[in-house]
N, C-alpha and C positions, 0 to 999 in steps of 0.2 A: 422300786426306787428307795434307796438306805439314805437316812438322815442320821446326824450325832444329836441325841437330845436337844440341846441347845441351840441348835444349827438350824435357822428358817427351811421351810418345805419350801420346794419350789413348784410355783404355781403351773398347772395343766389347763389349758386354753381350751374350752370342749364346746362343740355346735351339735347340737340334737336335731334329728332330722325325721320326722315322723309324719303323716297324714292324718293324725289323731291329734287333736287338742289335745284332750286329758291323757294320752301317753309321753307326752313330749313335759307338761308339766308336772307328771310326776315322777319323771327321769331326774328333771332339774329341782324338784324337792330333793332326792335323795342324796342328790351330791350336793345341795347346800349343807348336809349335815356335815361335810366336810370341806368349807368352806375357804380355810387356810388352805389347801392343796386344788382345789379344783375350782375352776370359774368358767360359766356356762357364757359366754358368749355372743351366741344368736340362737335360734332356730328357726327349723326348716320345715314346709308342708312340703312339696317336689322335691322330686332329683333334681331338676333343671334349676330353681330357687337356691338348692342346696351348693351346685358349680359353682353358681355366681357369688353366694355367701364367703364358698370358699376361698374363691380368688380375690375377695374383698379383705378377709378377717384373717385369715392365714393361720387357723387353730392347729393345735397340735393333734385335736383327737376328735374326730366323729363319732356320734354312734347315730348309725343308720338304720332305720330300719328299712326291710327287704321290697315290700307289696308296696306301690305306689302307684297312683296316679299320674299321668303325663312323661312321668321317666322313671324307671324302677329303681332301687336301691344298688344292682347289678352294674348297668349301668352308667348312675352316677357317680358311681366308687373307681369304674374304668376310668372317665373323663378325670376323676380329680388326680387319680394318683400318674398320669401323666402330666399334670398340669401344676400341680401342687404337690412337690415331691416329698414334700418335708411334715404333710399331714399324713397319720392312720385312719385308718378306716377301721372300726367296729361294728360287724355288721349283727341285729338281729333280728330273729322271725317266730311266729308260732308255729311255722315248719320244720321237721324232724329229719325231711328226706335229705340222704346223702348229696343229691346232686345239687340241692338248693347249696349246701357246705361248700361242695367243688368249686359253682359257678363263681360264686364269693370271694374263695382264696382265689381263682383266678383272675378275678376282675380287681386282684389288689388288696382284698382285706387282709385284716392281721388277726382276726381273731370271728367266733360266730357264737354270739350270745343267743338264747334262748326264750321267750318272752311268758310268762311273765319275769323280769329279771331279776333275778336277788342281789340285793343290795350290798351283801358279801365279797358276790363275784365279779358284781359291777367294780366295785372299788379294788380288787385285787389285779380286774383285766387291765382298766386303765392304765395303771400302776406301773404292768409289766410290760404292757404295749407301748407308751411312752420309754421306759427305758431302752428296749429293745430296737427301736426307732431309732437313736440318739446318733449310731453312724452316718443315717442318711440327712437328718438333720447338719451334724455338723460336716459332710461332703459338702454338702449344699452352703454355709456359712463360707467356707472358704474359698468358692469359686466367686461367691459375690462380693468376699473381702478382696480378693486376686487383685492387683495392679492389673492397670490395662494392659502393660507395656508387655507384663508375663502372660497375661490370659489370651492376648493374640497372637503370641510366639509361640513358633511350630517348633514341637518338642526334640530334643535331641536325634541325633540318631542313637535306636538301641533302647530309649527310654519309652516307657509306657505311653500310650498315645491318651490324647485328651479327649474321647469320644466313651460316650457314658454308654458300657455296654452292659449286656443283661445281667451278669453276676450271677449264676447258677451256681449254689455251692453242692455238690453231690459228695457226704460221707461215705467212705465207706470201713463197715466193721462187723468183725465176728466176735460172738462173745463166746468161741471156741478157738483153739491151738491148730494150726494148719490145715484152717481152710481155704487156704489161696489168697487172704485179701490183696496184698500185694500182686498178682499176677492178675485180681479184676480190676485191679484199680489202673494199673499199667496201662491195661489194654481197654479200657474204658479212655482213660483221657485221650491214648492217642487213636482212638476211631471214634470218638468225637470232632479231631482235626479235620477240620476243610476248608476250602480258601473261604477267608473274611470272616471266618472264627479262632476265636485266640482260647487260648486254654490252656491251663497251668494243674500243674500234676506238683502235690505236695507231700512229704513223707512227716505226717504229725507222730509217728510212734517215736518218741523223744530217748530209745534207749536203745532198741534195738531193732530200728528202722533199718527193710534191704532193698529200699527203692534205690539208690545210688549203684546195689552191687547188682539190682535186675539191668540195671541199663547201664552200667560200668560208665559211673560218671563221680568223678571227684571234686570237690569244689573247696577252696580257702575258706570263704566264706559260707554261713551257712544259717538258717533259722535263729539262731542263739543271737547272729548281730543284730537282729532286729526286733527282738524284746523290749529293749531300753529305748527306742527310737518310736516306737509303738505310736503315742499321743502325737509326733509331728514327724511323722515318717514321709520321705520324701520319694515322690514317685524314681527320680532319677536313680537312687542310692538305692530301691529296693530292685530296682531291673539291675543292677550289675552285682545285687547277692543271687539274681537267678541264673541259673544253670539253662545250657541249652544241649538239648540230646543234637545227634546227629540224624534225626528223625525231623527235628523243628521244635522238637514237644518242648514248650519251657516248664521245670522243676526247679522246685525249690527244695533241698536236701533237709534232713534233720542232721540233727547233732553227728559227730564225727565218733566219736564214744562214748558209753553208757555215761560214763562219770559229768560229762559233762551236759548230761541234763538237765544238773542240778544249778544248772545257772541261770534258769528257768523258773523263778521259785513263785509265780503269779501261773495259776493251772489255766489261768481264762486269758491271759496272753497271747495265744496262741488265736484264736477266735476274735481276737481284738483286732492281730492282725488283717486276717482273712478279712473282716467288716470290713477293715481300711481302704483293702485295693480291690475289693470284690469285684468292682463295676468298671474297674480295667478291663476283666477278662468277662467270656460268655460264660463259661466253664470253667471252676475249680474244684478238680477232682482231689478231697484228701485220704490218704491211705492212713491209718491207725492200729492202736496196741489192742490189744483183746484186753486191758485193764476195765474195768468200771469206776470210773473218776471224773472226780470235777473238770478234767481236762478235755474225756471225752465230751460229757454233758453239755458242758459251753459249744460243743463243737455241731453237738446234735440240735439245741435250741439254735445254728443260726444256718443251720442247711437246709436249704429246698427240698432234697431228695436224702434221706439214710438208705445207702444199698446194703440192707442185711444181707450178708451170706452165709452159709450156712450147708452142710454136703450131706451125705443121705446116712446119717446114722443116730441112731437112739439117744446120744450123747448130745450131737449138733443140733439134731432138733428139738430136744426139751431144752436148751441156750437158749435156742431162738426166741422159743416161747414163753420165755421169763422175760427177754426182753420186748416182745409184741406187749406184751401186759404193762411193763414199767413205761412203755411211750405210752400208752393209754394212760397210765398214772399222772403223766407227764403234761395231758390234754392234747398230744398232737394227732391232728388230724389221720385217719387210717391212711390216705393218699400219701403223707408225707411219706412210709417205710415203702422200698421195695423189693422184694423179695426174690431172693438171687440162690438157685443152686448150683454146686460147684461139684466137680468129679463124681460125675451122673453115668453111672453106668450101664450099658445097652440093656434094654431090660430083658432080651435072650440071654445075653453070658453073665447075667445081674447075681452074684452073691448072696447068701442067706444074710451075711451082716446089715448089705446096705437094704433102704425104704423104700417101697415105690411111692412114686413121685404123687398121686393122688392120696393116697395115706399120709403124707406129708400137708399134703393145703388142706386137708381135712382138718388136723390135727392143730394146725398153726390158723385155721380160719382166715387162709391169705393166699390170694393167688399167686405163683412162682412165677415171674414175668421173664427169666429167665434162668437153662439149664443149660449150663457149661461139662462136656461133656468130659470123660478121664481120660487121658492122653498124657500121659504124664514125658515118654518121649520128648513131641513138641512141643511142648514148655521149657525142655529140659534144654533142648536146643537152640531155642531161642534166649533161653537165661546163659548160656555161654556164650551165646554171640552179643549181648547186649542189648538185643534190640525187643519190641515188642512183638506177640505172636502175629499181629495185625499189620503190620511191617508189610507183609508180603500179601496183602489184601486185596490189591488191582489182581495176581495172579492166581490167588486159590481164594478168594471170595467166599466160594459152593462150599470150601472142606473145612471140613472141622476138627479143632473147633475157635479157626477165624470165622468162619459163617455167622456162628453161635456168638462170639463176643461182639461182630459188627452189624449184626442185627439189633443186639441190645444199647449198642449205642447209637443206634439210629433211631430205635424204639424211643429211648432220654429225648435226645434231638428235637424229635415229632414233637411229643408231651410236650415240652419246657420251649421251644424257639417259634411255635406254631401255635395257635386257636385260630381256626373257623375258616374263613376265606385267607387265603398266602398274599394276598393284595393286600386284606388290613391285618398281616400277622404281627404282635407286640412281641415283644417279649418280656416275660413273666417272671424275675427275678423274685420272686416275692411269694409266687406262688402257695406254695405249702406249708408256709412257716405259720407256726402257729407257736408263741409262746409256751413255754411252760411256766416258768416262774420256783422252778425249782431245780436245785441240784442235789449233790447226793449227799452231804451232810443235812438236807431237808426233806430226804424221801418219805418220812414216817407222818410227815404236816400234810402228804396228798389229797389224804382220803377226807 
């Protein structure tokens, strides 16, 4: 959160929720020392104490701890952030293990501090987790400012419907030159499609975007008009800058020529957007430049899922793994990346060039959730018909490699639209986001 010298802080509303006396009181000493930006609220022994606190006091920011008594931190972080959309959750623990991480992001958190907690990190997590927050905060401002007369009128035809759905944002990017992103991103968003899920496929490479020429779709308008519209973008006016394939899939196109990227001159606009109408859609798939810029970064602090891709050679996978290391720089969770191989060749008629694929997770210390096999043919024919390789899915399903990409968006699907019993399944927009609090004219402050 950036202030101008002169310019008052604005205060962060925070409820400590702990089973420890003496941890919950010296939580709240150390943010007195910053007493102009932060103001402790209440605090909590229970998860159950902790709901009702919430839905009393309505703070902007918890920090919970994990082990509790009567309701676990887990939990009460589900119940709140269903109930209380507009607070974070900071969850922390003297636990190390992964899956205690997982259950957390899944249960809604936005971050998972460490205990005993540094006073550092504390103040810089706040900081960024409150900013980061700010769309759902203000989504939430505007439905309760809404006129009635607007808030119970059925929306247009054509226009965005008024049903808050999960908002899954899945990047996807290579920090290599033709690795496919474009053709996983295509065929990711549209086998994601299925009745009662909406999903938007968007071409963020601002220059030399070919999602419009993989799916031969033109459009007047395009991403550029909704730069400036950004801060009170209107759901009506953004569905008729979208594009509709002749598939269903809605797209949002990038610029029409390189030059005209430059009308774009805010790199985090772009992510500003996507915050905007996230929770329109279940799924928005973006496809990007292989650049490393503030435009991606912004793009990668607000996505659920980054699909690295990446294809089997010396070059693609030391990329990869400059960038595995800079999300860890980054603080995001290892769950957030996932790791996508692209023109995977049989490993019978397999080349001295390309890797085998266990040489590869070895090397990258990440499991490949997904190998897309080389067929360059069917790709090839699909990109002059327009349409996506997945197109033809109800009929070749088994072959590959639609097999291979509709499995992997069924694999997404599962993860991200599912936990635990399908009776009480949530959905988990939120899931794996885990702040960074840095971009790339700040990479060198990480460490």
């Amino acid at each position: 959160m950036s202030n101008r010298p002169n310019e008052p802080k604005e205060v962060i509303n925070i409820l400590i929720v702990d089973d420890i006396p003496e941890t919950r009181e010296n939580i709240k000493k150390l943010l007195a020392f910053e007493e102009q930006e932060f103001k402790v609220v209440g605090s909590a022994s229970t998860g159950r104490e902790a709901i009702k606190m919430t839905n009393e006091l309505k703070p902007d920011i918890i920090i919970m701890d994990i082990n509790m008594p009567d309701m676990d931190g887990i939990q009460a972080t589900n119940e709140i952030t269903k109930s209380v959309p507009t607070t974070a959750v900071i969850m922390m623990s003297v636990q190390t293990e992964t899956d205690y991480m997982r259950k957390a992001m899944q249960a809604g958190a936005r971050y998972f501090l460490l205990k005993p907690v540094n006073p550092d990190e504390l103040y810089s997590t706040i900081r960024t987790v409150y900013k980061n927050h700010e769309p759902i905060r203000r989504q939430q401002r505007a439905l309760l400012e809404m006129p009635l007369e607007i808030a119970t009128r059925k929306p247009a035809v054509g226009a965005l419907d008024d049903e808050i759905r999960a908002g899954n944002i899945l990047v996807v990017y290579s920090p290599s030159g033709g690795s496919g992103c474009t053709t996983i991103a295509t065929n990711l968003a549209s086998g994601l499609m299925r009745r009662g899920i909406k999903v938007l496929l968007i071409d963020a490479d601002l220059q030399f975007g070919d999602v419009g020429v993989f799916l031969k779709l033109q459009a007047q308008s395009t991403l550029v008009d909704l730069v400036d519209k950004v801060e009170d973008l209107d759901v009506e006016f953004f569905d008729s800058v979208v594009s509709t394939h002749e598939s269903g899939l809605k797209v949002l196109l990038g610029p029409q020529r390189p030059e005209y990227a430059d009308e774009i001159s805010d790199p985090t606009a772009v992510a500003g957007i996507i915050s905007k109408i996230a929770h329109s859609y279940d799924f928005i798939v973006v496809d990007t430049s292989r650049r490393l810029d503030e435009l991606l970064l912004s793009l990668t602090d607000i996505a659920t899922r980054i699909i690295l891709v990446a294809t089997p050679t010396l070059a693609s996978v030391k990329n990869a793994r400059f960038m595995i290391d800079l999300f860890d720089k980054m603080n995001y969770v290892p769950e957030k990346t996932v790791m996508v191989l692209n023109r995977v060749e049989d490993e019978k008629t397999r080349n001295r060039v390309t890797i085998p694929t266990d040489l590869i997770e070895k090397h990258l210390k990440r499991k490949i959730e997904a190998k897309i096999p080389l067929n360059e043919q069917v790709i090839l024919a699909a990109v002059n018909k327009g349409v996506p390789v997945v197109a033809n899915a109800q009929k070749e399903r088994q072959k590959s490699p639609v097999k291979e990409f509709m499995d992997f968006a069924d694999y997404l699907y599962t993860m991200l639209m599912t936990q635990g019993d399908k009776e009480d399944a949530v959905p988990k927009a939120e899931a794996a986001r885990k702040p960074s609090g840095i971009l790339a004219g700040r990479l060198g402050k990480a460490n």
